[in-house]
N, C-alpha and C positions, 0 to 999 in steps of 0.2 A: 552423740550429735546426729540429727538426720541430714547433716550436707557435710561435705568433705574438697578439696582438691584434687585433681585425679592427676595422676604422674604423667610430664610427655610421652611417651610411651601408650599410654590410654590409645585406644583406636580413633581415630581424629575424622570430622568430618568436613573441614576446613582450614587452608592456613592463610591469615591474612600479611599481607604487606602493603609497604608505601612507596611509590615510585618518587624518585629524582626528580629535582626542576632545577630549569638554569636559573641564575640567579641564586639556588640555595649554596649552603656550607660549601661542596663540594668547588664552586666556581668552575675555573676550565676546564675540570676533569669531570664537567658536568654529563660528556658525552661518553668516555670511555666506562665511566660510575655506572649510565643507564644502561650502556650495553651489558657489562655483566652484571647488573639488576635482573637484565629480562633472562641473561643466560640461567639465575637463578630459581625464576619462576619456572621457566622450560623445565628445569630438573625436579621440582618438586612438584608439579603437573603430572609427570612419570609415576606417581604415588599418592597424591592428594591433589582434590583442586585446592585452586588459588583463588581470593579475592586478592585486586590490588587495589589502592585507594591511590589515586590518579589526579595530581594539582598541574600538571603539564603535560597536557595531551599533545600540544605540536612535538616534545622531546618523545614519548611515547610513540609516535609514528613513524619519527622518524629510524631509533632505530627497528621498529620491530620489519618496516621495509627492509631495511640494511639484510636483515635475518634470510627475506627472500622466502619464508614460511609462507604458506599455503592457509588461507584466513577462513573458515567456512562460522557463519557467527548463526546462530541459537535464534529462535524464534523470539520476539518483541516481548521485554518483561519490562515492568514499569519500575520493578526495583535495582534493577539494574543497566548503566549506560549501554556497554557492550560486552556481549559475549563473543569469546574465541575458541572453537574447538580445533584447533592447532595442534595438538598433544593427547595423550590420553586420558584425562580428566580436565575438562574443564579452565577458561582462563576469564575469571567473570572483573570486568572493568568497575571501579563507582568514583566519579568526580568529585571531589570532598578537596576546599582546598585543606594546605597543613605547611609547616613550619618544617618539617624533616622527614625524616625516611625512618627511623626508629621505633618500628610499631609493635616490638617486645616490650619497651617500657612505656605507651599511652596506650596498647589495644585492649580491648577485654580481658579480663581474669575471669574463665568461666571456671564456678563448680558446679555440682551435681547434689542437688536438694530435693529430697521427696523422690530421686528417681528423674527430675527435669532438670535441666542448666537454668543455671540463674547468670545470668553476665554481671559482675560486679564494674563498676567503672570508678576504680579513683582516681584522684586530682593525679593531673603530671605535672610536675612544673618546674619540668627543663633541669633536671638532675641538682632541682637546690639553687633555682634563680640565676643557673649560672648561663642557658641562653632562653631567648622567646620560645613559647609552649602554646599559648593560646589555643591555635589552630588545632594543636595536635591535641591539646586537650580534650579538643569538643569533636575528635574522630567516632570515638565510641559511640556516646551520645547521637551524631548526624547517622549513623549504619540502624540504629535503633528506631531513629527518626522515619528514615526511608524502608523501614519492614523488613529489613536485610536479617537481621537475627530476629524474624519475627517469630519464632517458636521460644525461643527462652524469657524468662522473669526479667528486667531488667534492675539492679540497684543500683544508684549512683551511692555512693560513698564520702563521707567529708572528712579524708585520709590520703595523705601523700604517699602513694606506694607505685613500683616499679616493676613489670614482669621478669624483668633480669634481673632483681631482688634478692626474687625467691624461687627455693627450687625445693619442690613435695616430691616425698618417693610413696607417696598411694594409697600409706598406710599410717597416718596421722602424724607424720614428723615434715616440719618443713627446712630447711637451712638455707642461713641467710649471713650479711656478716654485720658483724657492729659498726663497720666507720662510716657505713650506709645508710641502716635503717634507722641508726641514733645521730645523724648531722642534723647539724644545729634549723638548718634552712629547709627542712621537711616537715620534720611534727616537733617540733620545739615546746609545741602548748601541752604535749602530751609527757610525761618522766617516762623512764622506760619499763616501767611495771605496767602502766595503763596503755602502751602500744602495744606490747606484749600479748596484754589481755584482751587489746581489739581484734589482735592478728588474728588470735584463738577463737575468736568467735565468730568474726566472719570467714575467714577460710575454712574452720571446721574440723581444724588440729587440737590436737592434745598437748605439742610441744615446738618448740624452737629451737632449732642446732645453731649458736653464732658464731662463724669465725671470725677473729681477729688479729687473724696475718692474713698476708700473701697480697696487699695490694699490687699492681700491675703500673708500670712508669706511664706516665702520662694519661691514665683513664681517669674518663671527664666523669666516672659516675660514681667515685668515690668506694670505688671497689665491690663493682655488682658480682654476684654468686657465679653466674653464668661466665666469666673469663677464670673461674676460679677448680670449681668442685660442682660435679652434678653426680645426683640418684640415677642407676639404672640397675634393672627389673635383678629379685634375688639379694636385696640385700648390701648390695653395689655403692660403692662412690667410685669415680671415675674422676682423676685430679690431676691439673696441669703442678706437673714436677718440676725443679729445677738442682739439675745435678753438677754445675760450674760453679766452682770456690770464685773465681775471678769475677763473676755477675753479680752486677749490685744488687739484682733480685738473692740472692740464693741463700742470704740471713733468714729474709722474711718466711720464704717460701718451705725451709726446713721448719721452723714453728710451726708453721701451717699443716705441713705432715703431721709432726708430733700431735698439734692439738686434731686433726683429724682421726687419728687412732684411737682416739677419746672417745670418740661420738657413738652412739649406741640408740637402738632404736626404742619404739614403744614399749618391747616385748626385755628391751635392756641386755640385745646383743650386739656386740661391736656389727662394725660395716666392714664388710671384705674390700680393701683398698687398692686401685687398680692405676701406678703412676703413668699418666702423660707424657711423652718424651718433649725434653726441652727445647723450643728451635732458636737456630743461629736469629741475632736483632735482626729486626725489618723497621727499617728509615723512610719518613715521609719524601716523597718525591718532591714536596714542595719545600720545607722548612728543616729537613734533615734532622728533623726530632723522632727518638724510637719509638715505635709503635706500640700498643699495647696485643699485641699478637697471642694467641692462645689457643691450643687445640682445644680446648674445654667448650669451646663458642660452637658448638654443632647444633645442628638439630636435628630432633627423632621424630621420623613422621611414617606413614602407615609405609611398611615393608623396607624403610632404609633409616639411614643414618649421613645426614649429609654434613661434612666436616670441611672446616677452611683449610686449602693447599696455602703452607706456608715455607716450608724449607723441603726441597728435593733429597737432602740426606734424612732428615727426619721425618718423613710424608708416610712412610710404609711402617715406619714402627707403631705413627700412630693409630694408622688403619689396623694393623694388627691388637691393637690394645683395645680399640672400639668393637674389631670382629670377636672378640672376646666377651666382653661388655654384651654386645647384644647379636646372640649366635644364628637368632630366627629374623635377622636383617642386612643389609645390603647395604656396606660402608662406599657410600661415591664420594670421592674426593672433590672440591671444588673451586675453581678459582677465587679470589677474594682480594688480591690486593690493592685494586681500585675501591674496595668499599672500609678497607682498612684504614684508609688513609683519615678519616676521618672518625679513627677511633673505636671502632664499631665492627663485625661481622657480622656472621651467617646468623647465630642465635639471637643476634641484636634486633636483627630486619625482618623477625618473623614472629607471627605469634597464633598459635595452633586452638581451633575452635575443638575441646571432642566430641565424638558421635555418640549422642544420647539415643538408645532404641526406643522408639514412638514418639520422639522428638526432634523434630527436621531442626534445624537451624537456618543454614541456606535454602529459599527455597526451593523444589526441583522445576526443572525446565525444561 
């Protein structure tokens, strides 16, 4: 094939996100959610710029005031509202509205064809009709609109798929799980030989790894990859473990091992399996329902590895499992329990553009 998926890892030349608005999902914790929104963009500024897509710019002001940060903004670009240089790469503004903050499963799925990005864009639609997408659908599509990825191909897609789906380790396998990519309320038109066969084609894989354990208590997305099992560089899986007999997880999640031990690459050699430390339950603040908490939810972006703080006894084991995982980066810990609350973290809210050499993406400024 001449186009492929490139592993997070890939050297990235953007990561996008979606800011908070009041009135969204979050409700009154609409402000303590933006704050560590923006604390998250700060940190991943440290190593990559940011696009964020912006539907409530008065909440947007108001905390990045709060911050009390030092605003020096970029010279007048038509494709973009505002720029901040704040930090040390880049913090580029675009007002797009949208339905949610979730821009791992409606942002671009860029691969690499011929040597350029092609941005694929498929349908989102709200994890299986379960809430409104709309807006968030037509993210991609509006960044395209506005010349924001105007160096890559752009395909729209007429395919239900989710960037927390799917997770490529670089070298034609992707792993994904079945209770996800086979729900009824996604590609139902399609049996699962013919999604199979479109995954294969348009990502530019030779195969599919599917789990079929290890769902997570109360995740609205039907058991995305990314709270589960992720590729990293050498052959790698890196998997949230569950080592308590007394956890209702801990049936599921030993299958999960087991059938992960299974999995073998292109070349038909097992993955070197690297477990996750389990953390103590995390309780919504609102409704006292367990969260779907998971060290698995990080993201890799150029020279780190930024992972959700979730349990103070288990936080260093997992830093240590990740400084493992990836030896030539910089595991920061992060807060996250404000964006937890609604199901979701760090790898949820982020979704990594990579750097194609003689292919700008964003433009420079």
């Amino acid at each position: 094939m001449n186009h492929h998926l490139p592993p997070e890892w890939h050297p990235q030349q953007v990561v996008l996100l979606s800011f908070p608005r009041r009135g969204g999902d979050y409700g009154e914790l609409s402000i303590p959610t933006a704050r560590q929104h923006l604390d998250l963009c700060a940190t991943i500024c440290q190593y990559t710029p940011v696009i964020l897509v912006l539907s409530d710019q008065k909440l947007f002001n108001q905390v990045w005031t709060e911050r009390n940060e030092k605003e020096v903004r970029g010279p007048e670009n038509i494709r973009f509202d505002r720029i901040i240089y704040a930090f040390r790469y880049p913090l580029y503004l675009v007002y797009l509205d949208t339905n949610d903050v979730w821009a791992r499963d409606f942002g671009p799925i860029t691969i690499i064809e011929n040597g350029r990005a092609t941005v694929c864009d498929f349908t989102f639609n709200g994890w299986g009709e379960k809430y409104p997408a709309e807006l968030d659908n037509a993210v991609t599509r509006g960044l395209v609109a506005r010349a924001i990825l105007y160096g890559a191909q752009y395909n729209p897609l007429p395919l239900v798929l989710e960037g927390g789906s799917i997770e490529s380790d670089g070298a034609g396998t992707v792993m994904s799980t079945s209770k996800c990519l086979f729900h009824t309320r996604r590609n139902s038109h399609h049996s699962r030989e013919e999604l199979i066969m479109l995954l294969k084609r348009f990502l530019g894989i030779r195969q599919l790894l599917l789990l079929d354990y290890g769902h997570l208590e109360n995740d609205d997305t039907d058991g995305h990859i990314d709270t589960l099992a992720r590729f990293a560089p050498g052959n790698v899986i890196v998997y949230q473990a569950c080592d308590d007999p007394d956890d209702e997880h801990y049936n599921e999640f030993q299958r999960m091992a087991q059938q992960l031990a299974t999995f073998k690459n292109t070349e038909g050699v097992n993955y070197e399996l690297l477990p996750l430390p389990w953390p103590s339950p995390v309780y919504s603040q609102e409704d006292r329902r367990r969260l779907p908490a998971s060290y698995a939810n990080f993201l890799i972006t150029n020279g780190a590895v930024i992972v959700p703080a979730i349990d103070k006894k288990s936080d260093p084991e997992a830093v240590a499992v990740l400084q493992r995982a990836f030896p030539d980066r910089s595991i920061v810990l992060q807060s996250a329990d404000f964006l937890l609350e609604q199901h979701g973290s760090i790898h949820c809210l982020t979704m990594q553009i990579p750097a194609i050499p003689g292919c700008p993406v964003v433009p420079s400024v």
